[in-house]
N, C-alpha and C positions, 0 to 999 in steps of 0.2 A: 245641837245648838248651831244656826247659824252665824253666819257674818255679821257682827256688831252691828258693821255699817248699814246692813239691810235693815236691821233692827229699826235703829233710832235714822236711818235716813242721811242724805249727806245737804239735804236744806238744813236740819237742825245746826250740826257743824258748822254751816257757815254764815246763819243766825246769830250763832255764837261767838264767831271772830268776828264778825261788826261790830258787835256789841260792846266786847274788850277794845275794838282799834279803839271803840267811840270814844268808851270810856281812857284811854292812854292820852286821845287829842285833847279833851276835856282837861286833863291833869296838865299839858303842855303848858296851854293855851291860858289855863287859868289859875293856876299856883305860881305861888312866888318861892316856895321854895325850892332850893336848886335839886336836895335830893328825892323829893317827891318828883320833883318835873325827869330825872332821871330815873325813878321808878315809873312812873307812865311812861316812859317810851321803852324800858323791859317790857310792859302789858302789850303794847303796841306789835314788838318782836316779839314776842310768843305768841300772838293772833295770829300771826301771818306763819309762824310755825307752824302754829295747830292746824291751819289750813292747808300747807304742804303735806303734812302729816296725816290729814282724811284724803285729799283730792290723790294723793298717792296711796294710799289703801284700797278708794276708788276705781284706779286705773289699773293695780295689783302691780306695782310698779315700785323697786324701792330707790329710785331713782329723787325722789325726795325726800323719804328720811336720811338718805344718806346728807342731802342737804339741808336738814337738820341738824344733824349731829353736825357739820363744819359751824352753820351758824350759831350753835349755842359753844361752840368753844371759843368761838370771837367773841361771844359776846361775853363770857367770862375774863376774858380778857380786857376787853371796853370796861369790865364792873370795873376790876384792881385799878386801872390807870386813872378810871373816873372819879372813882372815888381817894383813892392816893391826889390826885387834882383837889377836891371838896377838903381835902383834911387839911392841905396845904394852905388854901386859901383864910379856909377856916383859923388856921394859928394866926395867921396876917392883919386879919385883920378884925376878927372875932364873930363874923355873922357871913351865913350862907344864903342870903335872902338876895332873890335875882335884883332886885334895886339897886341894892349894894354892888352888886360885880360890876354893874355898868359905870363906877368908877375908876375902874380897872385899866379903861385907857391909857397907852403909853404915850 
């Protein structure tokens, strides 16, 4: 058995993370909810993972998984604060709907 990558190719992989970004900017750009719009931009960061994650398999390099693994521990950390943020909001005022926050102004 060879190399995955040979296998299925490193165009497929990066078909694949366009695809995800696309769908992450879609969810931005066009939901109003806040933690949908912070789950599309998780999709978003894992696109551009997955892509570190082939183009480095790629090159036989672990020079980017390793930066993978740093950025999915930030990002675990971005979830807790983010969502600790959404719960807070959420008690204040009763709705996490991005319309709503933009009265948030001080």
């Amino acid at each position: 058995m060879g190399n995955i990558l040979n296998q299925i190719g490193i165009e497929n992989y990066i078909f694949l993370c366009v695809v995800l970004f696309c769908i992450g900017i879609f969810g931005v750009l066009y939901r109003r909810n806040a933690i949908i719009v912070f789950m599309s931009i998780e999709i978003m960061l894992n696109a551009v993972n997955l892509l570190f994650v082939a183009f480095s398999t790629y090159h036989q390099d672990a020079q980017g998984q390793v930066f993978v693994f740093f950025s999915m521990a930030v990002a675990a950390a971005e979830v807790a604060v983010g969502l600790a943020i959404l719960v807070s909001i959420f008690r204040n005022i009763g709705s996490i709907s991005i319309d709503n926050l933009k009265n948030l102004k001080g």
